[in-house]
C-alpha positions as CSV (number, residue, x, y, z in Angstrom):
1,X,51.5,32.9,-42.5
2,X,50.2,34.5,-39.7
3,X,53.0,37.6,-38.7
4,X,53.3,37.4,-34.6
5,X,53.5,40.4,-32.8
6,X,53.8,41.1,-29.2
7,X,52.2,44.7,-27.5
8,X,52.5,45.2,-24.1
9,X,51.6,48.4,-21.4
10,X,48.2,48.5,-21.0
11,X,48.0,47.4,-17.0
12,X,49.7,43.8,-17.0
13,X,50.5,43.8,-20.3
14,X,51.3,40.2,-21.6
15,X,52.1,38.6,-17.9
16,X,49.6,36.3,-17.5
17,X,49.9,35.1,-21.2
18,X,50.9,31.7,-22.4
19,X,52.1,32.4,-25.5
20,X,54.3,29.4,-27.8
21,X,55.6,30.0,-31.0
22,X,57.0,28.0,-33.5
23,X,55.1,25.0,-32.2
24,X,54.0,22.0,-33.9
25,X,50.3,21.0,-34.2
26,X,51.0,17.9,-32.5
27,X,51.9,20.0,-29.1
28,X,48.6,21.4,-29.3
29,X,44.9,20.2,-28.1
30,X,42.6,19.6,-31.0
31,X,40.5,22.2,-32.2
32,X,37.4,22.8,-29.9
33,X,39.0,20.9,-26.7
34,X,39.3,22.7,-23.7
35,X,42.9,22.4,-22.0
36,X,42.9,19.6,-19.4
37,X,41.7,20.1,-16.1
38,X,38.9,22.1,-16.7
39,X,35.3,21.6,-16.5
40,X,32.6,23.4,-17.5
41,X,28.8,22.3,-17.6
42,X,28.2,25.7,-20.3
43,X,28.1,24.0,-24.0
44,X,30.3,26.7,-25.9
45,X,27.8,26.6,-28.7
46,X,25.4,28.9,-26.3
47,X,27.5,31.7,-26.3
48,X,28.6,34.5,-28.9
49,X,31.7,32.4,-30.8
50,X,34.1,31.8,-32.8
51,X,36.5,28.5,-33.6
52,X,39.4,28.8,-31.2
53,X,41.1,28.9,-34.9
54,X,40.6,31.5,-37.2
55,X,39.3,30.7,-41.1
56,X,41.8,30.1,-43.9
57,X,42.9,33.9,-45.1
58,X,44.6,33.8,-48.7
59,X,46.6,36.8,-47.3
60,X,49.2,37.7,-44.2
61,X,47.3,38.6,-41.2
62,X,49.1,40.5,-38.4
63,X,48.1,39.2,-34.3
64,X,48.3,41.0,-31.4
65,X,48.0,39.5,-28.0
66,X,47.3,41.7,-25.3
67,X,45.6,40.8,-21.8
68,X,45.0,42.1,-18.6
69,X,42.7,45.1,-19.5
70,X,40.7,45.7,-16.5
71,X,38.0,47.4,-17.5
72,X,36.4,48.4,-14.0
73,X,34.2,50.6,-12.1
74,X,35.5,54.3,-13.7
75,X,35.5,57.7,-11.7
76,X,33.7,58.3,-8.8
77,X,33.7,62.4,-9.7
78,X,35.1,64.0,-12.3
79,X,38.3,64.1,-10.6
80,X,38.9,61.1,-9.1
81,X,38.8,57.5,-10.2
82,X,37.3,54.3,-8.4
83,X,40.4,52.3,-6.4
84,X,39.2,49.2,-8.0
85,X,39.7,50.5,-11.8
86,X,42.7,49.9,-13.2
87,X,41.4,51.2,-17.1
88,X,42.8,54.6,-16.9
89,X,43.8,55.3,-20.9
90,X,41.2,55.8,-23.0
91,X,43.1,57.9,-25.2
92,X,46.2,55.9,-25.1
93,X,43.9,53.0,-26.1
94,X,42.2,54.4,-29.2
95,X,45.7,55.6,-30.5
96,X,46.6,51.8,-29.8
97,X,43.6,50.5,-31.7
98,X,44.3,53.0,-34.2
99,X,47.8,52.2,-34.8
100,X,47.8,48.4,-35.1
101,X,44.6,48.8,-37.6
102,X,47.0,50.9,-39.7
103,X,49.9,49.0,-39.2
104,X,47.7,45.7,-40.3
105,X,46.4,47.0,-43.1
106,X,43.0,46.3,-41.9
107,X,44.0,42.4,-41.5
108,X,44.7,42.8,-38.0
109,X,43.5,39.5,-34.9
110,X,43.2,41.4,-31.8
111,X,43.2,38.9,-28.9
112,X,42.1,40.1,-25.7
113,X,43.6,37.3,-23.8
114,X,42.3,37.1,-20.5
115,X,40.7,39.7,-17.6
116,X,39.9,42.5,-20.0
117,X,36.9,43.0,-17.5
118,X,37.2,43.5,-13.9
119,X,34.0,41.3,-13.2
120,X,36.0,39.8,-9.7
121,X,36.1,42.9,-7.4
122,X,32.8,45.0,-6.2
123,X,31.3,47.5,-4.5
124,X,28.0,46.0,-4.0
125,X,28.5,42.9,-2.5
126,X,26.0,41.6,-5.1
127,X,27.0,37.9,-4.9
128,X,24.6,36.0,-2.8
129,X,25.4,33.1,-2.5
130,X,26.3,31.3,1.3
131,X,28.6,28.7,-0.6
132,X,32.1,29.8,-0.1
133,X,32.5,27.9,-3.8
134,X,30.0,29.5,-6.1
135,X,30.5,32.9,-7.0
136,X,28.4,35.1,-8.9
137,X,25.0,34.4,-10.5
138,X,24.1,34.7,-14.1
139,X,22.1,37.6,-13.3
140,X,24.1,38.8,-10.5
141,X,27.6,38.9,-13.2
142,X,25.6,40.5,-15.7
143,X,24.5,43.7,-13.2
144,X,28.4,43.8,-12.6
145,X,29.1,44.2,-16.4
146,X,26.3,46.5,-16.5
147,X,27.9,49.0,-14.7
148,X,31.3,48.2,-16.5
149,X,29.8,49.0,-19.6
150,X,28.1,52.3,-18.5
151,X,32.0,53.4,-17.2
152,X,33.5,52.6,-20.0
153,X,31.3,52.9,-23.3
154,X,33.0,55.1,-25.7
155,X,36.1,52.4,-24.9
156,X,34.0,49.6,-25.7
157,X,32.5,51.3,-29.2
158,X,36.1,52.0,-30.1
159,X,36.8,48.4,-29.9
160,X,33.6,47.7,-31.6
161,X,35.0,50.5,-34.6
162,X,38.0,48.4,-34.6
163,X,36.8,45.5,-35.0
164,X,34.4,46.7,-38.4
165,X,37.5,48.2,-39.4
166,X,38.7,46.6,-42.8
167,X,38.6,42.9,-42.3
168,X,39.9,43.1,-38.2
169,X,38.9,40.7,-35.9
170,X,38.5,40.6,-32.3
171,X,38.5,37.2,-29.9
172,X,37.7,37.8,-26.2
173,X,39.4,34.9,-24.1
174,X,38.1,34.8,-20.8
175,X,40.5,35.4,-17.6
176,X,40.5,34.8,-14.1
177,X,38.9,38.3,-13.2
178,X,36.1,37.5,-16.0
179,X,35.5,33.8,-16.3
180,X,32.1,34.9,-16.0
181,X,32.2,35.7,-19.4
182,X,31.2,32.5,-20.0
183,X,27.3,33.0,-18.9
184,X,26.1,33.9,-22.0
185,X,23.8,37.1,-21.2
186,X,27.0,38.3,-20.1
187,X,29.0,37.8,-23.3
188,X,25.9,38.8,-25.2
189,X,25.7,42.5,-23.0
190,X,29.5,42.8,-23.5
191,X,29.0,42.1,-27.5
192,X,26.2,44.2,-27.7
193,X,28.1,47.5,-26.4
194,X,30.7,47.2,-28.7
195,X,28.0,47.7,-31.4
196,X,30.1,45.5,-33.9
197,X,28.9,42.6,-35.3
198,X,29.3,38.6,-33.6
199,X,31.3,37.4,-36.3
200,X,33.8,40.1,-35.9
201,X,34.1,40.4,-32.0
202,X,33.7,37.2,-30.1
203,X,34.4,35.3,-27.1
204,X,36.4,32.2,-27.2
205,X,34.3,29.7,-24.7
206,X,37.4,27.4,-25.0
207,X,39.6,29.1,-23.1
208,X,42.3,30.0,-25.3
209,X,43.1,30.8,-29.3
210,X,45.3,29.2,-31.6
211,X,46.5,30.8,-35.0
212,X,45.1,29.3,-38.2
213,X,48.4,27.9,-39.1
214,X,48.7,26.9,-35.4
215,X,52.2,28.6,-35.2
216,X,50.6,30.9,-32.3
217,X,48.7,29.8,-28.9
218,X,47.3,32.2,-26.4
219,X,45.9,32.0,-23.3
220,X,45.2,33.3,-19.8
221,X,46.8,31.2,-17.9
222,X,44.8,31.1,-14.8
223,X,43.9,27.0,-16.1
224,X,47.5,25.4,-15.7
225,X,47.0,25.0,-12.1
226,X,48.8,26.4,-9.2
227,X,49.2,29.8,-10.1
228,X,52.4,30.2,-11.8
């Protein structure tokens, strides 16, 4: 049985999370459906994934949930960091990964549950497009995670050490602030610079992640419908 365990303080912490415990699989979409209400015309067998649940382990394996992230733009100087970035811990962060990979035992699910990337907000004015309801290009999101990957790589290849780490996993659920995630040269880049391995970091193209034994669901929360 899956042992659930809540971590908070990295920016937002768990506020955007849906998380339920103790429910019954009946409460619970089936495997592979995508909540209601959304669309998407992105088959999740293009991207970099995983089934929203997690294989059969013959041992306890410990979760942690934690969203909000915001991995943006840096510094603009040594001194002094970008407005827009909201990542401001790297050392905090690889005594947290460090911790709950001791504290697991090297059996640890580390779900990144929504808007671990800042991929809304830019400098560049890089989105093109003269409909008020597209946003960002394939190619346009992937020069935005570009330069999030260049302010933040030794952050990233922590994760990616993490993740290697025993038999850790990590599931990337997509957010609000990174829903473009979803284009798969995007989720490929943001793989890639972890260095770890696609069947031990991945993104969830469902949406959200459910426990093996279905006790825990997580997600963003950003597809329920009026913001809550």
């Amino acid at each position: 049985m899956n042992q659930p365990r809540l971590i908070s303080g990295f920016a937002c912490g768990l506020a955007c999370a849906a998380l339920l415990l103790g429910c019954s699989g009946s409460h619970l979409p089936p495997p592979g459906t995508p909540p209601a209400g959304t669309a998407t015309s992105l088959s999740p067998m293009a991207l970099p994934n995983v089934p929203p649940e997690q294989p059969a382990e013959p041992a306890a394996r410990t979760v942690i949930v934690v969203s909000d992230l915001h991995f943006g733009l840096g510094k603009l100087s040594a001194a002094d960091w970008d407005h827009y970035e909201d990542f401001r811990w790297s050392n905090e962060w690889s005594e947290f990964l460090a911790r709950i990979d001791q504290e697991g035992g090297g059996a640890t699910d580390l779900v990144l549950n929504g808007d671990a990337f800042e991929l809304w907000q830019s400098r560049t004015g890089d989105c093109q497009s003269r409909d008020p309801e597209r946003g960002c290009s394939g190619l346009e999101a992937l020069q935005r995670v570009q330069r999030i990957i260049a302010a933040h790589t030794p952050d990233l290849q922590r994760l990616g050490q993490f993740a290697m780490s025993g038999s850790n996993r990590v599931v990337i659920v997509p957010g609000n602030h990174d829903a473009a995630l979803l284009f798969p040269e995007v989720a490929a880049a943001v793989v890639q610079s972890t260095g770890a391995a696609p069947d031990r970091l991945s993104l969830s193209a469902t949406g959200y992640w459910i426990s093996r034994d279905r006790r825990i669901y997580a997600d963003h929360g950003h597809q329920i419908g009026i913001d809550p």
